[in-house]
N, C-alpha and C positions, 0 to 999 in steps of 0.2 A: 504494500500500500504506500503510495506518494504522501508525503505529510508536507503541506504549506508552511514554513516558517518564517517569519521574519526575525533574521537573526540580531539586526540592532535592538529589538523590542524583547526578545525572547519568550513572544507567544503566538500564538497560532494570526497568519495575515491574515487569515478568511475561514475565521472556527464555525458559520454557519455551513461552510461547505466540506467540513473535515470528514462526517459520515455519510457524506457523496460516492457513490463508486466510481475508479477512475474512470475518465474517456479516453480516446485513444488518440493516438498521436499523428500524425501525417505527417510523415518524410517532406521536406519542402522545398518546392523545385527552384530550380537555379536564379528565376526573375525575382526571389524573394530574399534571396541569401543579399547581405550589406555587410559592408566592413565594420569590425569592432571600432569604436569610439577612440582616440587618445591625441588629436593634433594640438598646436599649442593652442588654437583659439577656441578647443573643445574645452583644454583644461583651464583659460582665461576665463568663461564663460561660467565653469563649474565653482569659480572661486567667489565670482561675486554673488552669484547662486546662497553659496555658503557662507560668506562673509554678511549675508544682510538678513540671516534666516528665513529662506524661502524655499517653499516646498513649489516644487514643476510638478505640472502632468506630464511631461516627458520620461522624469525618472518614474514616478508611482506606477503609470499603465505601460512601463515598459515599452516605449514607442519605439519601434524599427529605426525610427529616422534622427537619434538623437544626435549624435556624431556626424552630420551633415547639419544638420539646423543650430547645434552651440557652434560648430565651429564656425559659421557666418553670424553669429552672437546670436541667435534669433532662440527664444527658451517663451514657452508659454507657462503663466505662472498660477500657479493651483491655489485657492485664497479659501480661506476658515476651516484650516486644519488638513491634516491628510487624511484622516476617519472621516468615511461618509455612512450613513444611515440605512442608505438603500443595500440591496446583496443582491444585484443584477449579476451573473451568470457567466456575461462577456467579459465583465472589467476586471483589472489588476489591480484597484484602487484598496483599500484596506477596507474590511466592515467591523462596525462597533458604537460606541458612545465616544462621540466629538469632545473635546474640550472646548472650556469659553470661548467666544470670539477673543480676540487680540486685535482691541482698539489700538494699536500702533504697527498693525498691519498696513493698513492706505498706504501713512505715510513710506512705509520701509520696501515697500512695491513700487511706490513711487522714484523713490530715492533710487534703486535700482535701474528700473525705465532709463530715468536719465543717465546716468552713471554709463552703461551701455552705448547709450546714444541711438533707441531705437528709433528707427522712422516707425514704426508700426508695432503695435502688441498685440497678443494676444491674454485677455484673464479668465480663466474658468475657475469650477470651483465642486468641490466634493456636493451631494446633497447634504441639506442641510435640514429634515423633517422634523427635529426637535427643535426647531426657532419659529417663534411665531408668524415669522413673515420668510421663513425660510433662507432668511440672510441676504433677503434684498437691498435695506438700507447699508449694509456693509458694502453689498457688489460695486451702487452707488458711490461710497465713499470711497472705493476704489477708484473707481474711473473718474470723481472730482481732483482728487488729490495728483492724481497722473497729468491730467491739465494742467493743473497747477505747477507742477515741477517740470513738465515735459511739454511745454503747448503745443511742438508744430509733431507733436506722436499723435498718431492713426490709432486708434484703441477698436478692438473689434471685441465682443462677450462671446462665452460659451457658455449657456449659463444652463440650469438645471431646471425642471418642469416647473415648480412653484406650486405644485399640487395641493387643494385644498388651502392655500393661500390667498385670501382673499384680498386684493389690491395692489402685491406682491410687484407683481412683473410689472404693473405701471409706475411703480417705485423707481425699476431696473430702466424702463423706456423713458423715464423724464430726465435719466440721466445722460441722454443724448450720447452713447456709442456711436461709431462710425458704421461697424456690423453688430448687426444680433444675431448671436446663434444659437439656434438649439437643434441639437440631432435629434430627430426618427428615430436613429440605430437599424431599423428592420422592418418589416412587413408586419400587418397588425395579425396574422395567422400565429406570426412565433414571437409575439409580446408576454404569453402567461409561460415562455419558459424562458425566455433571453435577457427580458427586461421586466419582472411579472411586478415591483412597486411600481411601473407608471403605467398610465394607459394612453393611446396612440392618437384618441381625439383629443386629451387635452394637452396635448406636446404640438396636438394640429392645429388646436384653437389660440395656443401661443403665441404662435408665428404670427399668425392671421391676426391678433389682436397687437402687434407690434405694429403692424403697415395698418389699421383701421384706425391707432393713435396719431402716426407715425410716417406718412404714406411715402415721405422721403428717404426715410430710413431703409440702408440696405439688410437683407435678413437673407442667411444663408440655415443649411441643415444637411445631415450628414448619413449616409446608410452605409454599414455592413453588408457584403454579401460573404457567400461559401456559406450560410449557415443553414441549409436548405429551402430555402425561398426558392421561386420557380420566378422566370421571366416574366411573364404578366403580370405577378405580383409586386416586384419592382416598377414596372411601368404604373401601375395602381396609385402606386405609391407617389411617383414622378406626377402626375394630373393632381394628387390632392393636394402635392405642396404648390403646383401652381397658379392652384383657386384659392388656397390661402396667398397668394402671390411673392412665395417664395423667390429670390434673386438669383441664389448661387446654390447649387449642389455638388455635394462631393460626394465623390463612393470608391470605399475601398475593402480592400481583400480583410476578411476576419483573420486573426491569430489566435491561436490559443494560449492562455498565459499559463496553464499547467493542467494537468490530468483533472483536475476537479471542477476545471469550467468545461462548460458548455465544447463539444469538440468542433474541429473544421470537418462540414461536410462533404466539401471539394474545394480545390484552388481553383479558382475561375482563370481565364485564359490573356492575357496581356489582348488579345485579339477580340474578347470577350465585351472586357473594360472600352475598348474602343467602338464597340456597337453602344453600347449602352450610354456613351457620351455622345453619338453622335443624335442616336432616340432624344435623348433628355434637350440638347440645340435645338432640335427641330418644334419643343413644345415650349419655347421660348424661355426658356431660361438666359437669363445675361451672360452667365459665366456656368460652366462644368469641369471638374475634376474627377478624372473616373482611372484609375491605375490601382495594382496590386496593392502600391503600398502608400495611395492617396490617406491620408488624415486629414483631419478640420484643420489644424492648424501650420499645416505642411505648407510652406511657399506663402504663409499670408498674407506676408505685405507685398509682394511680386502681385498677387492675385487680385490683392484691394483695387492695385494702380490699374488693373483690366479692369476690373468690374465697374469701375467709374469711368473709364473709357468707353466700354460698351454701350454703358449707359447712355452717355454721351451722344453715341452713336446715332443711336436708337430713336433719340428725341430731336437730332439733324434732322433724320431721314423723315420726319415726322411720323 
C-alpha cells in the first residue's frame, strides 16, 4: 500500500484518502516527460519565494511546469494557507483544518510582486469553507495591496467556487482583477467523483455573474481531460462557458499526483489537444490553450497580452 506523507509536517498530506485503494499508474509518454527544475533563475525565484513566506500553487499541486515558469521569475502564489477544506480527488493540495488568515499576507505578496518585477501575476488560493465569506475580502486585499506596490502588474485570480457564500464573489469582482478565473476542472458526469465538494452550475453561474457585474472584465476557466470524459462532453462543456461568456479556455492533460487520487484514464494525443483548440476558436472564444501540459497559469502574462489583442481585434472588425 502507497502511504501519502508529507514529510516536512510528519503526517499524512491527504489522510481522507489514506483508506482509498490504490489507482494505477500510467507509464507517461514522451510529450509529457520535462526537465527537473534547478537553473539559476529557478533557484532566484525559489529564494524570494522563501524569503517573504509564500506558499505557490506551483510547488503544493506539483505542477509539471515549474522549472520553466520560476526560471522566467513567473511563480503563481497560493494565498490563506496551504490547507484547503475541500478533498477533490485530482488535487495535490493538502486537506484538513486551515489556520487563521495572516493579515500581513497582502502586504508580503505584495512586496514580492514587486520585488520580482512582475509584469503580470497570477493569485489563487486553497478553499476556504470555514470563513464566512470564504476569504473573499482577503483575495481582495490581495489584489488592493499589489496595486498598490506594483501599479503597472497585470493581476489575473484563480479563485475558488465561493459556495454557499452569499455576496462573496462580488466582494472578489469589485476588486477589479485584470482576469477572473475559475476552472470547470471536468464535465459535470465526473463532478461527484473528481470534484464531489462543488457543483458544476455554480462554478457556471460564477463566471456568468463576473461579466453580468462586470461585462469588461476578462474571465477565463480551465478543464482536465484523460479523466474519462468523452468528446461531446467536453464540447458540452465549451457552449456552456460560452453562454456564461467565458473569454479564454485552457485544457490540459490530467496527472496523477499518487496512487490515491483519482487515476489517468488515457493520455490524450498532442494531435488531440489541437482538434479541441481549434473546436473551442471556432465557438468564439478570444483566446485557447489546449496542450498536454496547458495549466491556468502557464504563459499568463504572454496570454493576457493576446487576449487583449484579440479583443481588440474583434471590436475593429466590428
Amino acid at each position: 500500500m502507497a502511504t501519502v506523507i508529507d514529510t516536512l509536517k510528519a503526517r499524512p498530506r491527504h489522510p481522507e484518502k489514506q483508506n482509498r485503494p490504490d489507482t494505477p499508474l500510467l507509464r507517461k509518454p514522451d510529450w509529457l516527460r520535462v526537465r527537473a527544475p534547478g537553473s539559476a533563475g529557478y533557484n532566484e525565484t525559489r529564494d524570494i519565494v522563501r524569503q517573504h513566506g509564500l506558499t505557490t500553487v506551483c510547488e503544493e499541486a506539483a505542477c509539471p511546469n515549474i522549472g520553466e515558469c520560476w526560471t522566467q521569475k513567473h511563480a503563481t502564489m497560493m494565498i490563506m494557507g496551504e490547507i484547503c477544506t475541500r478533498a477533490c480527488s485530482f488535487c495535490n493540495v493538502a486537506t484538513g483544518k486551515p489556520d487563521p488568515l495572516d493579515p500581513t499576507e497582502p502586504a508580503r505578496v505584495a512586496e514580492a510582486v514587486a520585488r520580482m518585477g512582475l509584469k503580470h501575476v497570477v493569485i489563487t488560493s486553497v478553499d476556504r469553507d470555514d470563513l464566512a465569506d470564504g476569504g473573499a475580502a482577503h483575495f481582495a486585499a490581495v489584489v488592493y495591496a499589489i496595486r498598490a506596490a506594483a501599479p503597472g502588474t497585470t493581476i489575473e485570480i484563480l479563485t475558488p467556487d465561493f459556495l454557499r457564500k452569499d455576496g462573496a464573489a462580488e466582494i472578489v469582482i469589485d476588486s477589479a482583477p485584470d482576469v477572473f478565473n475559475h476552472n470547470l476542472e471536468t464535465v459535470p458526469r465526473l463532478y461527484l467523483s473528481i470534484r464531489p465538494g462543488a457543483r458544476y452550475y455554480n462554478s457556471l453561474r460564477l463566471l456568468e455573474r463576473v461579466k453580468d457585474r462586470d461585462p469588461r472584465r476578462f474571465t477565463k476557466s480551465g478543464l482536465m481531460v484523460g479523466l474519462g470524459e468523452a468528446k461531446e462532453e467536453v464540447m458540452q462543456v465549451m457552449d456552456d462557458m460560452r453562454s456564461a461568456g467565458v473569454d479564454f479556455l485552457t485544457i490540459g492533460q490530467y496527472l496523477q499526483p499518487t496512487r490515491k487520487h483519482a487515476a489517468v484514464d488515457r493520455f490524450v494525443t498532442p494531435d488531440e489537444f489541437a482538434a479541441y483548440e481549434q473546436i473551442a476558436r471556432s465557438k468564439g472564444f478570444l483566446m485557447v490553450s489546449a496542450s498536454p501540459l496547458t495549466r491556468s497559469s502557464h504563459h499568463a502574462g504572454e496570454d493576457f497580452a493576446r487576449l487583449k489583442a484579440a479583443r481588440e481585434a474583434k471590436e475593429a472588425a466590428g
